[in-house]
C-alpha positions as CSV (number, residue, x, y, z in Angstrom):
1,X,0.0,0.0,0.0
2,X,1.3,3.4,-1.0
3,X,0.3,7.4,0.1
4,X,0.8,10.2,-1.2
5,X,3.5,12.3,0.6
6,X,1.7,16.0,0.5
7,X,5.0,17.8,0.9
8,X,7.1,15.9,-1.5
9,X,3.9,15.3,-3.5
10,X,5.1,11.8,-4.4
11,X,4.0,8.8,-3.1
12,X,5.7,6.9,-1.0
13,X,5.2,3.3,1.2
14,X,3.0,3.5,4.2
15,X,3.9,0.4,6.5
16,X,0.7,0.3,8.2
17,X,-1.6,-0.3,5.7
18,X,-2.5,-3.4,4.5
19,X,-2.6,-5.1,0.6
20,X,-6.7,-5.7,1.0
21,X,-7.1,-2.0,-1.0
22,X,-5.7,-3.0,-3.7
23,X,-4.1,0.0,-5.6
24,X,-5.8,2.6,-3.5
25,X,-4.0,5.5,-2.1
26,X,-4.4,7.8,0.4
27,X,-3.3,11.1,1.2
28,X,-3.6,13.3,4.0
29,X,-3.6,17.3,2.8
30,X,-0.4,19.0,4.7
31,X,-2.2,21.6,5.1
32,X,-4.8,20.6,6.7
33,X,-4.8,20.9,10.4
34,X,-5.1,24.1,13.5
35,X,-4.1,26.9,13.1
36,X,-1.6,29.1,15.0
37,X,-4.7,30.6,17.1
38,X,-6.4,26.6,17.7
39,X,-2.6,25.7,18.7
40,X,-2.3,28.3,21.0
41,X,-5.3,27.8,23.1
42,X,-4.9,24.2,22.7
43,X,-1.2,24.4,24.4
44,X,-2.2,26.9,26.8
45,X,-5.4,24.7,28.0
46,X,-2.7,21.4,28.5
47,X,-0.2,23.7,29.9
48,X,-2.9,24.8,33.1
49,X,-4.2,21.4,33.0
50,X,-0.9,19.9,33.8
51,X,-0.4,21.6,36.6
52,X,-3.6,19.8,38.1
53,X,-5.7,22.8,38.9
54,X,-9.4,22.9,38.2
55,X,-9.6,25.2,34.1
56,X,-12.6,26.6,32.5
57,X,-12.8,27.3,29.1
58,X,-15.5,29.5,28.0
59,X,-17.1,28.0,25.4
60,X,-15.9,24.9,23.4
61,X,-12.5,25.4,22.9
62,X,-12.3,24.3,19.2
63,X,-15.2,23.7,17.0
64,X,-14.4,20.0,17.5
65,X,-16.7,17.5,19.3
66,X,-13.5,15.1,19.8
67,X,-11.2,17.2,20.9
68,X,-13.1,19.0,23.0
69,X,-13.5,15.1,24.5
70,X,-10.1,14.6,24.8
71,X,-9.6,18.3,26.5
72,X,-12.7,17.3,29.2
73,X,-10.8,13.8,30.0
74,X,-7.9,15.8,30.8
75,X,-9.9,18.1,33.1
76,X,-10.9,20.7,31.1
77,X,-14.5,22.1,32.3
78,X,-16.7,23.5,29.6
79,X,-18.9,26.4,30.4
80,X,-21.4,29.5,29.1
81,X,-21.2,32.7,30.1
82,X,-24.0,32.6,32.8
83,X,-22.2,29.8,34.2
84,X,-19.4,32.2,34.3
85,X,-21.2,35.1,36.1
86,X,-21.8,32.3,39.3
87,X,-17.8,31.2,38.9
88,X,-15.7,33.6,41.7
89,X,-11.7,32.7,42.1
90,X,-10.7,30.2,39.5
91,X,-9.0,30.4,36.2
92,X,-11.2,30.3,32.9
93,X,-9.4,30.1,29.7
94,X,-10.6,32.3,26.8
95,X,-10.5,30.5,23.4
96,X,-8.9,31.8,20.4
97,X,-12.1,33.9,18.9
98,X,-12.3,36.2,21.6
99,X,-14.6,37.9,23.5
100,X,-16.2,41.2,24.1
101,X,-15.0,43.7,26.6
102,X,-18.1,42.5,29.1
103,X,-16.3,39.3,29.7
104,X,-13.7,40.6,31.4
105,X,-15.0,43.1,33.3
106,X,-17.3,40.3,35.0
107,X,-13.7,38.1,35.1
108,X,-12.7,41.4,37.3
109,X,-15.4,41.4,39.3
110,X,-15.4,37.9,40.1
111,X,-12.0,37.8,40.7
112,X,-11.6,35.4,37.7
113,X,-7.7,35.0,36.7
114,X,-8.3,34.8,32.5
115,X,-5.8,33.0,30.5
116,X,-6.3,34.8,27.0
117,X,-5.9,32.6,24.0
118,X,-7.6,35.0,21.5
119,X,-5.8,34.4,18.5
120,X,-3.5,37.2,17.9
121,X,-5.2,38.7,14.6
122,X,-8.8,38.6,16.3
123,X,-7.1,40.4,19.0
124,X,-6.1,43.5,16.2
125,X,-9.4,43.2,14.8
126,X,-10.8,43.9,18.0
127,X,-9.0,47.0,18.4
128,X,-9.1,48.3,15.1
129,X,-12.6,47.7,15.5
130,X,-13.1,49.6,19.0
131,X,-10.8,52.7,17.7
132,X,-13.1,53.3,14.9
133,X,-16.4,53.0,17.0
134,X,-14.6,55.8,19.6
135,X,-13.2,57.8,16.8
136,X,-17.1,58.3,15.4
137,X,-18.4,59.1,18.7
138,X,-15.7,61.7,19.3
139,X,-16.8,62.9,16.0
140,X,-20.8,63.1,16.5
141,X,-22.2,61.6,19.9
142,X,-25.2,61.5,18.7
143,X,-27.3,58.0,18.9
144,X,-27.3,58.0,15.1
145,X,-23.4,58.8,14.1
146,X,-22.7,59.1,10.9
147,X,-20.5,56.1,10.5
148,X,-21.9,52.4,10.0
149,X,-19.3,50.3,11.1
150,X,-20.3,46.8,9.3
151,X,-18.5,43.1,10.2
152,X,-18.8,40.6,7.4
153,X,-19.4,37.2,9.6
154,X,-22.0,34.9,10.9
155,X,-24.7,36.3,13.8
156,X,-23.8,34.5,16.7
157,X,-20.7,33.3,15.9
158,X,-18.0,33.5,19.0
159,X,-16.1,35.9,17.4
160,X,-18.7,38.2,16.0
161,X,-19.8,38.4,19.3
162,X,-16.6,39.9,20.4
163,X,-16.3,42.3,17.5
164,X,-19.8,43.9,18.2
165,X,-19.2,44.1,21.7
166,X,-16.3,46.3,21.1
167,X,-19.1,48.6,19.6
168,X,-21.3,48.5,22.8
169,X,-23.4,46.4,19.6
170,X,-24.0,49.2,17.5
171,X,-21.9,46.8,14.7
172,X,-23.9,45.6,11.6
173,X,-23.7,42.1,10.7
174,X,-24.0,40.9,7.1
175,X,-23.9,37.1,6.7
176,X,-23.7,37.0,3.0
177,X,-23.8,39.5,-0.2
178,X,-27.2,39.5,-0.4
179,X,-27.3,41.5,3.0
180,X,-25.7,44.2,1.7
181,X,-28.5,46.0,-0.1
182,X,-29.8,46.4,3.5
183,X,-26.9,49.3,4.0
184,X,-28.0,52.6,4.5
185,X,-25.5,53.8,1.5
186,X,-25.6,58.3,2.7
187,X,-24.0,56.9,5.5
188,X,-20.4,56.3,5.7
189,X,-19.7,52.5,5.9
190,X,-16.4,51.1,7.5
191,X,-16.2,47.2,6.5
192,X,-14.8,44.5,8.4
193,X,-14.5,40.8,8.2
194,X,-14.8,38.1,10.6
195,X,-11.0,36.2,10.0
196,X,-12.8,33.3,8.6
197,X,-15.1,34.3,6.2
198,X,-14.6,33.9,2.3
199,X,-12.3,36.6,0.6
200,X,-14.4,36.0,-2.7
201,X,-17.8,37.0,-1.1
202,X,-15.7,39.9,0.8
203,X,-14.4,41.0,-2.5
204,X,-17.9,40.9,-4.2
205,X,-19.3,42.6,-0.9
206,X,-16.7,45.9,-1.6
207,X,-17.5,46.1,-5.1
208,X,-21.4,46.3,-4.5
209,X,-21.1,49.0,-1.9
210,X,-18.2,50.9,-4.1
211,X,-20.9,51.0,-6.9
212,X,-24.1,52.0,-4.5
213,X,-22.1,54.3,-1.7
214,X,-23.6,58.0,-2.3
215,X,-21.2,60.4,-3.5
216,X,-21.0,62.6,-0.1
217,X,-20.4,59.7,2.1
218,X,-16.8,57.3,2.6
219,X,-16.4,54.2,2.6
220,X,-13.3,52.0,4.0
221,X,-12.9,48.5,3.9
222,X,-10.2,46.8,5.7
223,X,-9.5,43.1,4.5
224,X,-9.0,41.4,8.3
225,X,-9.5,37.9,6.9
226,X,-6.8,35.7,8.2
227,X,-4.4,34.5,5.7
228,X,-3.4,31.2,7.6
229,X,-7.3,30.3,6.5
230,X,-7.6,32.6,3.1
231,X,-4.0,30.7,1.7
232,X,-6.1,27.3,2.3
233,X,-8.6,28.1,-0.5
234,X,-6.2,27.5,-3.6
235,X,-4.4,24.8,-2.0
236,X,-7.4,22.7,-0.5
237,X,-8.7,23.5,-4.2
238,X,-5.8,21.3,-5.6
239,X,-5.8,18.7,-3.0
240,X,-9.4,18.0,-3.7
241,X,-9.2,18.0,-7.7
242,X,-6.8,15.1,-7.9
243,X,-8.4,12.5,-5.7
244,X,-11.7,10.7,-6.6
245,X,-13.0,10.8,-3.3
246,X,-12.4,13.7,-0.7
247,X,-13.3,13.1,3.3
248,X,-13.7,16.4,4.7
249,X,-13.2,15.7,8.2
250,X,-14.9,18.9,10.1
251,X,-17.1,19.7,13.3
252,X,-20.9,21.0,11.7
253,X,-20.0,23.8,13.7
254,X,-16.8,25.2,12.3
255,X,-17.4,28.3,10.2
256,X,-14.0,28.3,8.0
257,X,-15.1,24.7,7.6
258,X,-18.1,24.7,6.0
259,X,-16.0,27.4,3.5
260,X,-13.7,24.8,2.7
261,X,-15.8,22.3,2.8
262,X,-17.9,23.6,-0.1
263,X,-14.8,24.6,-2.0
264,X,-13.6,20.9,-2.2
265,X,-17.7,19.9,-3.1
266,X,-17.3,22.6,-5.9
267,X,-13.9,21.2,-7.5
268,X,-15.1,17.6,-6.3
269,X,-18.6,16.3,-6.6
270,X,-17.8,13.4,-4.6
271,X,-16.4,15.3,-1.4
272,X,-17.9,13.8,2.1
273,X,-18.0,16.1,5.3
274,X,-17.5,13.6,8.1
275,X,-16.8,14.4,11.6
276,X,-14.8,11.4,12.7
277,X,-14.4,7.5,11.1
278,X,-17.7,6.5,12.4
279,X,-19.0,8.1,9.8
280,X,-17.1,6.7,7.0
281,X,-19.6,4.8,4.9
282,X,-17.9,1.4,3.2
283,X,-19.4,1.7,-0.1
284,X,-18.0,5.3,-1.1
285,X,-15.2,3.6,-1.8
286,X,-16.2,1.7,-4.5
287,X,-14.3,1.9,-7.7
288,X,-12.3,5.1,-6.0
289,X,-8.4,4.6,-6.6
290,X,-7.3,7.7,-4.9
291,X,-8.4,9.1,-1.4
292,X,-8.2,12.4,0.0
293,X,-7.9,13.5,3.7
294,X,-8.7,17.1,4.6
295,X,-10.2,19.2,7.1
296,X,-11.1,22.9,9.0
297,X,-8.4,24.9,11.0
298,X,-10.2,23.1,13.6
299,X,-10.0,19.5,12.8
300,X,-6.7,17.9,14.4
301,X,-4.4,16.1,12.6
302,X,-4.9,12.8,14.8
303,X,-8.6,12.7,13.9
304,X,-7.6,12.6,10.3
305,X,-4.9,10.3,10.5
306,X,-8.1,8.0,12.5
307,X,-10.2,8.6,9.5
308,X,-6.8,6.9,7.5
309,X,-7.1,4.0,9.6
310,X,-10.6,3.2,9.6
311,X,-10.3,2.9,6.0
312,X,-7.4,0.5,6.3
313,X,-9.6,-1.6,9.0
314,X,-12.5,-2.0,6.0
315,X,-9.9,-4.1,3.5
């Protein structure tokens, strides 16, 4: 049995699968994996574990159901934030998409020691976000300023909810292009992006409002989407067109997932979003010769490399 080697794109002998799949190959995409801002919370949550004290995490940590498993066996407590607002004198770790300046003045309050994993370029956004909103109320006070400060990214989402907040919610939310129209375009519009949201739809999103904005009022757009997740269009694009069957191994609830995901359906018909081998059905891999294995910036490499092995355990 032989797999494709993603970073020497060549294949090479995999000891530890069998001869019952014939010719088939598999690869697992390099680039698959967490990123930095997964990583870093992930460390920092085994790091306070280690030590043996009792660590919240405020929210799931990843958008992972398994690996937030593995987290909770290591001690890791999961919680909202009205579970939060009862917690007083214990450590609650902050995930990587951030939260809104509320948060921490209750962790002040309670006397909650935060260990802040927001991922670095939320963190920017953030700010960039909250120096715009004090800059227009510096500028008019008034309820209704003239600026619309607008956040490409999906209502509800973790990180949305820390972008508004650094609004006191006065942010707009769009989901999706066809939102847009809903801009009040004599207003000045300053355009954000949640880090993980498509820089095609972004793209199409500045063009409409460019074409619709009214001559006396501005509008700024400032391209926040995170390249670690941007780069991984073109190549996940690749990965998927030279396999004949894709397993996109992804919580349902990952965001930048379901953008990839649909990328690899787009180039690949025959793309499957699984969220661990349990899920792997036998008979997609009939008449398939080559396999591919990718996933979200949330899906760990060891869940992918199990998806591998439950397709060697059905030779």
């Amino acid at each position: 049995m032989f797999i494709k080697d993603a970073e020497a794109n060549q294949v090479i002998q995999h000891p530890s699968l069998g001869e019952g799949l014939g010719g088939l190959t598999i690869e697992i995409d390099n680039g698959s994996g967490f990123c930095f801002g997964v990583t870093t919370a992930i460390k920092k949550a085994e790091e306070e574990l280690a030590k043996g004290s009792t660590l919240y995490c405020l929210g799931d940590i990843v958008h992972n159901g398994m690996e937030c498993e593995r987290l909770r066996q290591m001690g890791l407590v999961t919680i909202n934030h009205d579970e939060m607002a009862c917690l007083h004198d214990v450590k609650v770790l902050l995930r990587a998409h951030g939260e809104p300046p509320t948060t921490y003045e209750l962790a002040s309050r309670n006397n909650i020691e935060i260990i802040d994993a927001t991922c670095p370029v939320v963190l920017q956004l953030q700010k960039r976000i909250k120096s715009q909103y004090e800059s227009s109320l510096t500028a008019n006070p008034s309820p209704l300023t003239p600026h619309q400060i607008v956040i490409f990214g999906k209502k509800g989402h973790a990180e949305v909810l820390g972008l508004v907040g650094q609004t006191q919610g006065n942010a707009i939310v769009i989901e999706s292009f066809d939102e847009v129209k809903k801009l009040d375009f004599t207003r000045d519009i300053y355009l954000y992006s949640q880090t993980t949201k498509s820089l095609d739809e972004f793209h199409r999103i500045i063009e409409y409002i460019q074409q619709h904005i009214a001559p006396t009022a501005t509008f700024k757009s400032f391209d926040t989407i995170c390249r670690s997740v941007a780069n991984r269009m073109p190549n996940i694009s690749q990965f998927a067109a030279r396999h004949d069957l894709i397993l996109f191994v992804c919580g349902r609830k990952s965001s930048n997932g379901k953008v990839l995901y649909n990328e690899c359906q787009r180039v690949n018909p025959n793309t499957h979003l699984v969220e661990g081998p349990n899920e792997i059905d036998p008979t997609w891999l009939n008449g398939v010769e080559t396999i591919g294995i990718c996933g979200a910036t949330s899906t760990p490499k060891w869940l992918m490399e199990q998806c591998r092995d439950a397709i060697e355990a059905m030779a």
